[in-house]
N, C-alpha and C positions, 0 to 999 in steps of 0.2 A: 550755190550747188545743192545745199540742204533743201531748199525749194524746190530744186529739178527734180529732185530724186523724189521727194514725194509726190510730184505731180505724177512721176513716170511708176513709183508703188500704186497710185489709185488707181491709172490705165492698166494697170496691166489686174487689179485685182478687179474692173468693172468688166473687161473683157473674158478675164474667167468665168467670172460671175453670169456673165449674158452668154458662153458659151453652156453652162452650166446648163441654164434653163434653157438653151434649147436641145440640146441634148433631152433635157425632159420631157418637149413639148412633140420632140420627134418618136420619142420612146411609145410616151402617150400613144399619140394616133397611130401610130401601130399596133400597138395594143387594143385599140377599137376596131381597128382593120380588122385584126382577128378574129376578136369578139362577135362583130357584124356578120363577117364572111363567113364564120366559122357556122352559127346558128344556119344561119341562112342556108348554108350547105349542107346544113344535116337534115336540116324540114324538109329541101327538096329532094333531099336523097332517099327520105322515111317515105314521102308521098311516092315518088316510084316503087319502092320496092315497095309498097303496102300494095300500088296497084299491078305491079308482075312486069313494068314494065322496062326494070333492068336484066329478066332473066335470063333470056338469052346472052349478051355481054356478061355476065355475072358465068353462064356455060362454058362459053368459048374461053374467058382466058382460066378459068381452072383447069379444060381440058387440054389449052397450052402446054400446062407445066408436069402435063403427064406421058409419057411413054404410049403413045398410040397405039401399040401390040400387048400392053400390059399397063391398064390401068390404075393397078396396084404402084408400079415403080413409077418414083417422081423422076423427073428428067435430070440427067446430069450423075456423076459417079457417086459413089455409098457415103464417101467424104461429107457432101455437099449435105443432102438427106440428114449426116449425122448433123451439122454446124446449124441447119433448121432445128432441129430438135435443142440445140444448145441456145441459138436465139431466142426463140420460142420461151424458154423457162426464162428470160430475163423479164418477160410480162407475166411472171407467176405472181401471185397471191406473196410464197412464201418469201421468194426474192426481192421482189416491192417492200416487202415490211422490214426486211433489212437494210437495205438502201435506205429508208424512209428511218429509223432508227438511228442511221449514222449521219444521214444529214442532222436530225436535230440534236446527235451531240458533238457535231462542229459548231452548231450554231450554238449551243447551250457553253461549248468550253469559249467562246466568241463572244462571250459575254449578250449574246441577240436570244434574251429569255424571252422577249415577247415577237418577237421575231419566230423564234420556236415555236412557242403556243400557235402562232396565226397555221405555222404550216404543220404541228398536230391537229390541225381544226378542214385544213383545206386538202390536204389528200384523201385522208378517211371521206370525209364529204362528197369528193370526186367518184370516189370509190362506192360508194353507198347509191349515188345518181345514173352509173351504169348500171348496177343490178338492178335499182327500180327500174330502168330503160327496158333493160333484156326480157324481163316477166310483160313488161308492156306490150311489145311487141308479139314476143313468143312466135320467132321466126325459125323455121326447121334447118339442121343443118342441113350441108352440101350430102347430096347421097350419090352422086355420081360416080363419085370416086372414095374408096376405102381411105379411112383415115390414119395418118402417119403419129397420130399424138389421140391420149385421150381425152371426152367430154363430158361436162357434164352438165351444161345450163343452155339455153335459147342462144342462136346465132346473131341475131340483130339489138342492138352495134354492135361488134367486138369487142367482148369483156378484156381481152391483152392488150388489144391495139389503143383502146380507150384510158385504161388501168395505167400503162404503160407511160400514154402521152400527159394524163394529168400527175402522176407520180414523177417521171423524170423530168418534165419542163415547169411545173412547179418548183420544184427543190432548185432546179438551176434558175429559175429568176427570182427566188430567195435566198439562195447563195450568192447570187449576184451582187445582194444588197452589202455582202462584208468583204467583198473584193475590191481593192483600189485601183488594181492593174485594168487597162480597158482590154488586153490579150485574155487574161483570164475569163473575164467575163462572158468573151465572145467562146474562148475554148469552152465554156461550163456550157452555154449553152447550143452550141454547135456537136457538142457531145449528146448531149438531152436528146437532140431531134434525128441522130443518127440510130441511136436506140430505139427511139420511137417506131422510125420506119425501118429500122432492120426486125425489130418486135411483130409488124404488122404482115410486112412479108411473109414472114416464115410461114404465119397464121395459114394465107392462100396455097402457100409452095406444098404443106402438109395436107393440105385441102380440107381441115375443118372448118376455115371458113370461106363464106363467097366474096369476093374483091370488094360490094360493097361494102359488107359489112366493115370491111378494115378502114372504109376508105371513113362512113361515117365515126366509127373510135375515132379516126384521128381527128376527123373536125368537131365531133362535141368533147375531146380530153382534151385539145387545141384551146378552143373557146372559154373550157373551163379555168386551164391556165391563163389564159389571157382577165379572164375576169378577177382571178385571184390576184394579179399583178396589179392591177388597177383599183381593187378596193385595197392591199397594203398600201399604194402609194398614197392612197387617199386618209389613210390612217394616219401616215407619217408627216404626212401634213398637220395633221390635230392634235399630234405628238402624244400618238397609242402605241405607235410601234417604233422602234430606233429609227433613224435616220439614217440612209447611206452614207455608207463611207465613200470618198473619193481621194482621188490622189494626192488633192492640197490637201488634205487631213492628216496625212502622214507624213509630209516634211516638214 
């Protein structure tokens, strides 16, 4: 009997084990997916708009989401208007650095010190790669339409929608890493990307920026998380950074 039982402990810990890694291997290649897809889509996106030849679509759906009789009023009642304006500040400078503050002291009371340091190191960074983007470009805002929020830097990519994507999907696949639950993980980061794009929205609805612009933030803050995910795990491997927790970890 003593025998059965350990054949039937080693099956069931090699099958963990081989679930384990693919789980990782799955993780992985989508993380390059993104990676890949992500650059790719933003090179193709800079070469249209460098050569004008998103502006028209870039027209039409800003002037969508305006009042045809009055293109001062965005569409839809004062409510709607006001909950842009409140989305909108979740891709702010000052709300980023709080969020960004209390992720790393979960992660710091979590005992994930170097885990913390990777993502004091990788949102600033994110952060840092859109401003040099925006002076690069120095792409005019939308002037079609009055703007519902104020400005003050170059349109292309979008400093929120960008700021946004590598601030809150960074943090949720480094928060990730100290969640054992797989609910959790998928809600952290199913949260991330609803901010993301409720962030980027707002951006066009208020009309300070042009669709592309949102559309590129999200695939180079996209790309940028995806890159950070993929050099920690690559860390965690060489045992720089802790190691995921999982759920045989915890019983």
């Amino acid at each position: 009997m003593k025998r059965h039982e350990k054949i039937r402990q080693a099956g069931h810990h090699s099958f963990s084990l081989l679930a384990r890694l693919g789980r990782y291997e799955l993780a992985m290649l989508l993380c390059v997916a993104v990676l890949s897809g992500g650059v790719w889509g933003f090179v193709a996106l800079a070469d249209e708009v460098t050569e004008g030849d998103t502006q028209s679509v870039d027209e039409s759906l800003l002037l969508a989401l305006r009042n045809p009789a009055d293109l001062s009023d965005p569409i839809g009642p004062g409510w709607v208007e006001e909950m842009g304006r409140d989305f909108t500040a979740l891709g702010g400078v000052g709300v980023l650095v709080l969020i960004t503050l209390g992720a790393l002291g979960y992660l710091l009371l979590a005992r994930r010190y170097r885990a913390a340091l990777f993502a004091s190191i990788a949102v600033p960074g994110g952060i840092l790669l859109s401003t040099v983007m925006k002076m690069g470009f120095d792409r005019p805002r939308p002037d079609l339409v009055p703007h519902e929020a104020m400005v003050y830097t170059a349109s292309f990519p979008s400093g929120h929608s960008m700021m946004s994507a590598v601030t809150y999907l960074t943090l949720a696949a480094l928060l990730t890493r100290v969640q054992p639950a797989l609910r959790l993980k998928a809600y952290l980061l199913i949260l991330a990307i609803l901010l993301t794009l409720l962030v980027g929205i707002s951006r066009v609805y208020l009309g300070v920026h042009w669709p592309t612009d949102v559309l590129a933030g999200w695939t180079a803050g996209a790309s940028w998380a995806a890159l950070c995910w993929i050099v920690m795990r690559w860390m965690q491997r060489r045992g720089q950074v802790e190691t995921e927790v999982s759920s045989s970890d915890t019983e």
